[in-house]
VODOPA-577828 format. One record per residue (C-alpha): x, y, z; chain; residue in one letter; residue number from 1. Coordinates in Angstrom, 3 decimals. Layout:
+----------+----------+----------+------+------+------+
!        u !        v !        w ! loro ! sese ! nuza !
+----------+----------+----------+------+------+------+
!        X !        Y !        Z !    A !    a !  NUM !
...
+----------+----------+----------+------+------+------+
This chain:
+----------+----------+----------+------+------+------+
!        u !        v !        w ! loro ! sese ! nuza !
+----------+----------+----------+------+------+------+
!    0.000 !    0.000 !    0.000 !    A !    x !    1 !
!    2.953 !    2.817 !    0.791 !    A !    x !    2 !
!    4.349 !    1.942 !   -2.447 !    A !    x !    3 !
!    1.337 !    2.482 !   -4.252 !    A !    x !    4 !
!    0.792 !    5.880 !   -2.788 !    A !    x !    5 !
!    4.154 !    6.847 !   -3.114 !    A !    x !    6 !
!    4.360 !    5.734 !   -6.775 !    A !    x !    7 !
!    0.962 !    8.319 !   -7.477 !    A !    x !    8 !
!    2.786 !   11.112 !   -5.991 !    A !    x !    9 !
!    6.009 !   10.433 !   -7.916 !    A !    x !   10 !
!    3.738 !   10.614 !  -11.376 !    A !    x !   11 !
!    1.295 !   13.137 !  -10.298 !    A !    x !   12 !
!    2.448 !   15.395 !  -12.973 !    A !    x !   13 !
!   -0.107 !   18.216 !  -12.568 !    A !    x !   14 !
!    0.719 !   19.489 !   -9.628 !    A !    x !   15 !
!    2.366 !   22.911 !  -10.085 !    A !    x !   16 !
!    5.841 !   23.229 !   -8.973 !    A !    x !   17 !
!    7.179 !   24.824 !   -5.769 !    A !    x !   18 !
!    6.446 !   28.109 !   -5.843 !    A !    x !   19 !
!    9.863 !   30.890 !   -5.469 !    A !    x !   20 !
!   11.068 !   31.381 !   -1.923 !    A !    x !   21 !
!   10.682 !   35.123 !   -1.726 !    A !    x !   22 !
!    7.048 !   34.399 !   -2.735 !    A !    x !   23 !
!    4.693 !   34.302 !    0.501 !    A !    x !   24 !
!    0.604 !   34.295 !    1.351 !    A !    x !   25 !
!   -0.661 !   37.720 !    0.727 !    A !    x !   26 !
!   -1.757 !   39.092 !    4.312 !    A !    x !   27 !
!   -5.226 !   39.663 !    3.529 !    A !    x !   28 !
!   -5.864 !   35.528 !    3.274 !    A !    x !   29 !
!   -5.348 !   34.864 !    6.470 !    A !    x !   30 !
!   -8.785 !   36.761 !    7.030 !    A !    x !   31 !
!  -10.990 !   35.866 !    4.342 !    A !    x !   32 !
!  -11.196 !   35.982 !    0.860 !    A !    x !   33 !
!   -9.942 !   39.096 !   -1.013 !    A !    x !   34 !
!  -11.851 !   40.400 !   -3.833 !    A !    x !   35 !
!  -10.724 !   39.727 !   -7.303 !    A !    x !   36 !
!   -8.974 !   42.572 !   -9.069 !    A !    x !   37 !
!   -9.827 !   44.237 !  -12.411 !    A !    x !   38 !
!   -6.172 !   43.001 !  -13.811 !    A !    x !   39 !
!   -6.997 !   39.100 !  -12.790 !    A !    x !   40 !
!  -10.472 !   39.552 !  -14.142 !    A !    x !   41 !
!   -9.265 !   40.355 !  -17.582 !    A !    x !   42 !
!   -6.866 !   37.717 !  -17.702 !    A !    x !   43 !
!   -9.370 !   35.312 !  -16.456 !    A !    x !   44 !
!   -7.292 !   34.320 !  -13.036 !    A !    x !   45 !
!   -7.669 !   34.897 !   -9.763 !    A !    x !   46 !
!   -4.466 !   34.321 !   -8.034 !    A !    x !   47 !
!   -4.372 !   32.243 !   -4.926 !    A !    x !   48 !
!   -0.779 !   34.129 !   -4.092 !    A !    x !   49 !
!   -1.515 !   37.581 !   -5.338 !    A !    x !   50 !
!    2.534 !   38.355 !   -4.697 !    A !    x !   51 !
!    3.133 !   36.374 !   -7.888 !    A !    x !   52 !
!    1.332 !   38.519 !   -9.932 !    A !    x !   53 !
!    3.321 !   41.630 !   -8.017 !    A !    x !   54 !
!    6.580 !   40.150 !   -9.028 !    A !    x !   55 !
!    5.432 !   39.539 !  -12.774 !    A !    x !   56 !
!    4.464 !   43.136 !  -13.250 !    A !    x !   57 !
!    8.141 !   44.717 !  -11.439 !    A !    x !   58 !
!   10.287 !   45.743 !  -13.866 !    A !    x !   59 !
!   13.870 !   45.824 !  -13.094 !    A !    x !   60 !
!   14.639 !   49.494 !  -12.717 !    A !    x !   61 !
!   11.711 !   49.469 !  -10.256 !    A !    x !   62 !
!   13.265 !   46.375 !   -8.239 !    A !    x !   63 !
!   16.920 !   48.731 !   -8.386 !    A !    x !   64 !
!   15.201 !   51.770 !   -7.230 !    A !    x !   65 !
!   12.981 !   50.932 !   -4.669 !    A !    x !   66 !
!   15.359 !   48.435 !   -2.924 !    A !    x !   67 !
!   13.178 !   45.076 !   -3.871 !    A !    x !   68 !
!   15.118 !   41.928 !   -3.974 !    A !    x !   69 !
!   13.319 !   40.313 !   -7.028 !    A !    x !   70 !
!   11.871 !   41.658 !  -10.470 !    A !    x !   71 !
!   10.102 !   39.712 !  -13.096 !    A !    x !   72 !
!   13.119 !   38.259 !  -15.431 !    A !    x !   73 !
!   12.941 !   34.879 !  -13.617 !    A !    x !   74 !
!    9.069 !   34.447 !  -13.782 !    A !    x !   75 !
!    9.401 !   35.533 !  -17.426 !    A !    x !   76 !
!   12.302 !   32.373 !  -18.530 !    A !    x !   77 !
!    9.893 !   30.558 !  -17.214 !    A !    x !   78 !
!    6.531 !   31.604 !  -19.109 !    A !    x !   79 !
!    8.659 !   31.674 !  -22.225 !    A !    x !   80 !
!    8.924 !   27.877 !  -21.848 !    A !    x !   81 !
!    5.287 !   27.583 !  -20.622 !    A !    x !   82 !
!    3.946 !   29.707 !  -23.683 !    A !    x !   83 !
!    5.706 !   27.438 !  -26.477 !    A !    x !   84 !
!    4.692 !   24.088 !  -25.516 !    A !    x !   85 !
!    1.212 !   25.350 !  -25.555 !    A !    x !   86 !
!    1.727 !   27.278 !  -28.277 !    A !    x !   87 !
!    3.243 !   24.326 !  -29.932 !    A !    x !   88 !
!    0.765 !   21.560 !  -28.978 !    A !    x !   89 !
!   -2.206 !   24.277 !  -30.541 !    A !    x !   90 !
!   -0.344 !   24.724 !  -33.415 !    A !    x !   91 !
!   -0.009 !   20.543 !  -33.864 !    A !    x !   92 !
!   -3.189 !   19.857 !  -33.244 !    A !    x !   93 !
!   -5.160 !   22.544 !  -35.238 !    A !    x !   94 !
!   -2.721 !   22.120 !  -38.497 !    A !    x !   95 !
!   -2.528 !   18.471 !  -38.959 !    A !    x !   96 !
!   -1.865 !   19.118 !  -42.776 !    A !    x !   97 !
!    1.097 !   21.283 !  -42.394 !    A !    x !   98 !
!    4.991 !   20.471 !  -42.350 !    A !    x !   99 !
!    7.065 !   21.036 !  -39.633 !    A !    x !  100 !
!    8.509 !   24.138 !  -41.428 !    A !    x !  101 !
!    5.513 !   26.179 !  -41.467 !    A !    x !  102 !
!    4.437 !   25.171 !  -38.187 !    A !    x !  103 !
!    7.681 !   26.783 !  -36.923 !    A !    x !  104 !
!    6.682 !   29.592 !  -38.940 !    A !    x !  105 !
!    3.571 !   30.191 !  -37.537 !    A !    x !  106 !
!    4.709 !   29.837 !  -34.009 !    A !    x !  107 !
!    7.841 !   32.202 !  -34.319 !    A !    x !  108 !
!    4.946 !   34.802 !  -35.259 !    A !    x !  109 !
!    2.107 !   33.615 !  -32.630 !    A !    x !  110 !
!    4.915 !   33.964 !  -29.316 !    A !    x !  111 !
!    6.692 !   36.983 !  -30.815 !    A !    x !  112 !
!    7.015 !   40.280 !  -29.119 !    A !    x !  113 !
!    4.680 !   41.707 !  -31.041 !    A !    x !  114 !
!    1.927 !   39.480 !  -30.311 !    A !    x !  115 !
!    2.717 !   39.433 !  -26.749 !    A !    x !  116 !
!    2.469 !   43.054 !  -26.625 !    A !    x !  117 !
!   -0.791 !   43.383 !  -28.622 !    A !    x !  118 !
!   -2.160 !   41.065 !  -26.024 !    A !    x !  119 !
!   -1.085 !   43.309 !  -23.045 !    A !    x !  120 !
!   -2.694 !   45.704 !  -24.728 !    A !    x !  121 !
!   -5.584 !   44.456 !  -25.076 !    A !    x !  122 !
!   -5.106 !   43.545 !  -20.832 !    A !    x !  123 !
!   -4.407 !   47.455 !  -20.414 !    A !    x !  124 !
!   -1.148 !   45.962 !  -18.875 !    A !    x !  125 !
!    1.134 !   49.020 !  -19.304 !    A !    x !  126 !
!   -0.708 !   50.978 !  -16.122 !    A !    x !  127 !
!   -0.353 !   47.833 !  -13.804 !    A !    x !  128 !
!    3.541 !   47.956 !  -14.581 !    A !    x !  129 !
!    5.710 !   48.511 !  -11.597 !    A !    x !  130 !
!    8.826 !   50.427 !  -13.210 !    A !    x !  131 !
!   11.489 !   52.752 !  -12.046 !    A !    x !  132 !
!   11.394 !   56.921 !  -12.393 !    A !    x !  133 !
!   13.613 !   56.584 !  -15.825 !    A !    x !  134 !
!   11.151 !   53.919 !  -17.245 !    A !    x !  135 !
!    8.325 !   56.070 !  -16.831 !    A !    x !  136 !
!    9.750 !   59.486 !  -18.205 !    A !    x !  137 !
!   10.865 !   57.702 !  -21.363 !    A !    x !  138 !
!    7.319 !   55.970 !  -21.626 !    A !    x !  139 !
!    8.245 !   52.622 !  -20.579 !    A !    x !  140 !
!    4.282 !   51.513 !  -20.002 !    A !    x !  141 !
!    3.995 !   51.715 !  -23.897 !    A !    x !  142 !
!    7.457 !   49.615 !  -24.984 !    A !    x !  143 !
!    6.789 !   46.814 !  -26.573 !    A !    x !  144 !
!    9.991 !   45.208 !  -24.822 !    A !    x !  145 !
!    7.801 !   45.701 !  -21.544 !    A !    x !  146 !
!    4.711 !   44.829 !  -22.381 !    A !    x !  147 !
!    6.086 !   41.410 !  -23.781 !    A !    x !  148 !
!    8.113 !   40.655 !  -21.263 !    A !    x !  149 !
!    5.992 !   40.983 !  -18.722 !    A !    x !  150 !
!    3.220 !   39.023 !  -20.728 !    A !    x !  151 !
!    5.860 !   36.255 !  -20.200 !    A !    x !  152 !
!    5.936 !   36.489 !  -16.646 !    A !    x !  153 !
!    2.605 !   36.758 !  -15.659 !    A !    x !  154 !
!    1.976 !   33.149 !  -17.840 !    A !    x !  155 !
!    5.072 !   31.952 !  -15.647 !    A !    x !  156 !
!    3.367 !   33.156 !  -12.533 !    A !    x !  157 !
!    0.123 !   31.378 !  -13.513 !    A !    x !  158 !
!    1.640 !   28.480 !  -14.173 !    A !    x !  159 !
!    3.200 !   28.841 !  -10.595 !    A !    x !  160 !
!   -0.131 !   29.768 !   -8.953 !    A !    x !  161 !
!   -2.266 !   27.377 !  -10.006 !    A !    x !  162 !
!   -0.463 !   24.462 !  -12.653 !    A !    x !  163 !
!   -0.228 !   24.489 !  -16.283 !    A !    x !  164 !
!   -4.003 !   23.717 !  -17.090 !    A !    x !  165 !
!   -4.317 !   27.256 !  -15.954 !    A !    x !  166 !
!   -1.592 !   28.650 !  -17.529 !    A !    x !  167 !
!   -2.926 !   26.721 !  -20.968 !    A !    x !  168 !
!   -6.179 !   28.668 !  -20.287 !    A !    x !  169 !
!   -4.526 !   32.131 !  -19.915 !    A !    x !  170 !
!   -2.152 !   31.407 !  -23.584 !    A !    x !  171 !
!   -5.350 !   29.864 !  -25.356 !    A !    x !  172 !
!   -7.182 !   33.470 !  -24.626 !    A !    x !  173 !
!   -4.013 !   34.685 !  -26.635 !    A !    x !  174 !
!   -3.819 !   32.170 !  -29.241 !    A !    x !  175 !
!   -7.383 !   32.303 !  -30.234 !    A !    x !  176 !
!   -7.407 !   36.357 !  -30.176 !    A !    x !  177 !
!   -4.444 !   35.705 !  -33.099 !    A !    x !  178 !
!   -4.071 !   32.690 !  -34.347 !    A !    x !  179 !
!   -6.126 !   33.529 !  -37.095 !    A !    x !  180 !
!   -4.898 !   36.697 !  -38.445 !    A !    x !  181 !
!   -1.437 !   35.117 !  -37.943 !    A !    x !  182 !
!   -2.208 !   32.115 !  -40.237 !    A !    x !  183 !
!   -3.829 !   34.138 !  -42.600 !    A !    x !  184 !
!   -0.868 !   36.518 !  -43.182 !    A !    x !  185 !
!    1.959 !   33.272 !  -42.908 !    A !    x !  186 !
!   -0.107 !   31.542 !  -46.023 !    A !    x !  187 !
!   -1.453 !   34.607 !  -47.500 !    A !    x !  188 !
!    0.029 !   33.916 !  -50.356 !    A !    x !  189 !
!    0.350 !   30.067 !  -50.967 !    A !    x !  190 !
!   -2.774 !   30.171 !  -53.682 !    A !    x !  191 !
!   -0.264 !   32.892 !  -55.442 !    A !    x !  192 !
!    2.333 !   30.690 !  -55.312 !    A !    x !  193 !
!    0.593 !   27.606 !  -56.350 !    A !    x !  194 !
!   -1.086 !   29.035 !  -59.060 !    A !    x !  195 !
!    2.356 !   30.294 !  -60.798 !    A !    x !  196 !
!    3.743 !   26.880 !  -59.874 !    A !    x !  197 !
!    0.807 !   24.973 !  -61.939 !    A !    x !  198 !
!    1.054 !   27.800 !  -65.090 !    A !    x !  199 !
!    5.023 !   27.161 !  -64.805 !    A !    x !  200 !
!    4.650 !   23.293 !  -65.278 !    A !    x !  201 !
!    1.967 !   23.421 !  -67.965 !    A !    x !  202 !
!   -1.113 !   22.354 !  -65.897 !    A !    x !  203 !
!   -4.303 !   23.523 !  -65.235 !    A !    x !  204 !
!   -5.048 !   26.090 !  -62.852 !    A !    x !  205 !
!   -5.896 !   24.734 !  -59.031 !    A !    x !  206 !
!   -9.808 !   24.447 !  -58.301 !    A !    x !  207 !
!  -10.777 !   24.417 !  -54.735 !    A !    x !  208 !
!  -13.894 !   22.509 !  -53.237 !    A !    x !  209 !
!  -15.620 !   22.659 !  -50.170 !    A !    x !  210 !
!  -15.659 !   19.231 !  -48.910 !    A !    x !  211 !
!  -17.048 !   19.634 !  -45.826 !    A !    x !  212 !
!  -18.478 !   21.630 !  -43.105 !    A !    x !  213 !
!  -18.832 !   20.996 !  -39.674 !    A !    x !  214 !
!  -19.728 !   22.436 !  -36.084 !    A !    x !  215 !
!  -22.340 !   25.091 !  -34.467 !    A !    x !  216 !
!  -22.695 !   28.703 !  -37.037 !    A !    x !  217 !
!  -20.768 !   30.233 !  -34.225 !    A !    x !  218 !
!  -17.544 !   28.171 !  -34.931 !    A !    x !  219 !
!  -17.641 !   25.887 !  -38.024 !    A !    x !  220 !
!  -14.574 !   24.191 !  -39.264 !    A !    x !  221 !
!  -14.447 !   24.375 !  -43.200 !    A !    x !  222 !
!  -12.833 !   21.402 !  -45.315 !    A !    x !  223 !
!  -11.276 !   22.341 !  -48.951 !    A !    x !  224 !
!   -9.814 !   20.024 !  -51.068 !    A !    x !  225 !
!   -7.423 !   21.794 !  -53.693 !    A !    x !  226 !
!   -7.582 !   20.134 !  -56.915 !    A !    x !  227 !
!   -4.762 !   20.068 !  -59.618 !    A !    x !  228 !
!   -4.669 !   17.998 !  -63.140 !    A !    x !  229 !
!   -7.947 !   16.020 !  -62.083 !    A !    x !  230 !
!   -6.513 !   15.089 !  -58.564 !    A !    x !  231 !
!   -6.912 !   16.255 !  -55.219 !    A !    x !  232 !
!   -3.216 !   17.889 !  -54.150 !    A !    x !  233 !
!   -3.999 !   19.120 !  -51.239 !    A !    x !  234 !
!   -6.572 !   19.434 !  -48.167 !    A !    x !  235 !
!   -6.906 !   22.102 !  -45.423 !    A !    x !  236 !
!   -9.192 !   22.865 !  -42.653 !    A !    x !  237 !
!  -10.396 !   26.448 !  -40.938 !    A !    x !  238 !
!  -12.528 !   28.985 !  -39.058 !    A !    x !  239 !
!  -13.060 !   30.304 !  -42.591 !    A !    x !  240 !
!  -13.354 !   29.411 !  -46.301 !    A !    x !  241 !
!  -10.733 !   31.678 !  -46.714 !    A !    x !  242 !
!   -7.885 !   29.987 !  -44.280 !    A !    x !  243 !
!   -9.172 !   26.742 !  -45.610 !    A !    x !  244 !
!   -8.058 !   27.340 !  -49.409 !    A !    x !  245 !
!   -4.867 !   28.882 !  -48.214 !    A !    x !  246 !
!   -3.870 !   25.685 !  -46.149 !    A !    x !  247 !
!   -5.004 !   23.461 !  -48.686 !    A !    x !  248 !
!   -3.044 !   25.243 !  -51.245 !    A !    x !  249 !
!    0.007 !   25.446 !  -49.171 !    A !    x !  250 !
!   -0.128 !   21.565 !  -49.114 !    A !    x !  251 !
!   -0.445 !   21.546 !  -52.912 !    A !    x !  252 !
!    2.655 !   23.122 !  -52.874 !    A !    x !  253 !
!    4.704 !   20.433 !  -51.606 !    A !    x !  254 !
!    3.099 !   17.934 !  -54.172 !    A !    x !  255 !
!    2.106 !   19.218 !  -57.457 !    A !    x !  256 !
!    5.903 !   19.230 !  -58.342 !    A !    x !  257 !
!    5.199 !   15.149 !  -58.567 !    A !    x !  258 !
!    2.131 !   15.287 !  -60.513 !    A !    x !  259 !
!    2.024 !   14.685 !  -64.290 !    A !    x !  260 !
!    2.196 !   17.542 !  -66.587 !    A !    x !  261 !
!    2.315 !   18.330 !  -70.048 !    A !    x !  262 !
+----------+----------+----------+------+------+------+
């Protein structure tokens, strides 16, 4: 029996890590529960160690100034690592069709400081930023650097707080806000390329059919099949029509090269 338990607690992967040693119980616990703030409300978390989401939001020069022995690099290392496997398991499971290349592709744009920032943005992140006097006379709450960063660290600190089905939750809010305008402008212009591929080998030009449709009308999935010299060349699946024929044709790519042509 004491192997048995101890074996479950060995594999009992889902339980968060040890949380950092400066991080400790926010005093107002001990007497009851505090009230959720407008910042954990728009990410959709209400921290059980409030400090953790204090640490994520001090910025360096505010840590230097004021005399504080930790500031959010550390938290963000570690959301960095927690945002690509998610990002990376999304990516593999919504784009079955797609090579490991443009996967790559699409993640590189998805965890990028620029989508990072948009999303912190969208938080109003900048005026919950702890950062030194310089920081804030050069406009440090609107750098994207910041924004990003930070971004990192509060997924770290989720992850921290409550485990990684939490921290998935908190990415997926990101991914979803994206994901779509990102794969749209990554395979923007495969049916470009794959129509001056078929004129270039002598066949005819790629016909696209809607092979299925599936889902509620407030998120259907779209099938296309991309069709090229009387066979089907590629197949892609979307939110849209649109994203559909662009993944279908970016799979084309990769095989109309073998098909026969005049």
């Amino acid at each position: 029996m004491t192997s048995s338990v101890h074996t479950h607690a060995v594999l009992d992967t889902e339980k968060p890590p040890a949380r950092p040693r400066a991080a400790c119980y926010h005093p107002s616990m001990v007497f009851g529960r505090r009230p959720t703030t407008p910042l954990e409300k728009r990410l959709g978390h209400r921290f059980k160690h409030p400090d953790l989401l204090q640490l994520a939001l001090t910025h360096r020069s505010y840590a230097n100034e004021q005399g504080v022995p930790e500031h959010y690099e550390r938290l963000e290392f570690l959301g960095d690592a927690v945002l690509g496997m998610v990002t990376a398991q999304w990516l593999y499971e919504r784009n079955r069709e797609l090579p490991e290349g443009e996967l790559s592709k699409m993640k590189a744009q998805l965890v990028s400081r620029t989508s990072l920032a948009q999303h912190a943005e969208r938080l109003a992140l900048g005026p919950e930023l702890r950062i030194g006097v310089g920081e804030e006379r050069s406009g440090g709450r609107s750098k994207a650097s910041l924004l990003a960063d930070s971004m990192e660290a509060i997924f770290g600190a989720i992850y921290l707080d409550a485990g990684l089905d939490e921290a998935r939750d908190a990415i997926l809010a990101m991914l979803q806000e994206t994901g779509e305008e990102r794969t749209q402008l990554l395979v923007s212009d495969s049916k470009t390329q794959l129509q001056e591929m078929t004129q270039a080998l002598g066949l005819d030009l790629p016909e696209y059919r809607l092979a299925a449709t599936v889902g509620p009308d407030h998120s259907k999935v779209f099938t296309i099949e991309c069709w090229v010299g009387g066979e089907i060349a590629g197949r892609g699946e979307g939110p849209s029509k649109k994203t559909a024929e662009q993944k279908s044709a970016a799979e084309a790519l990769t095989r109309v090269p073998s098909l026969p042509h005049r």
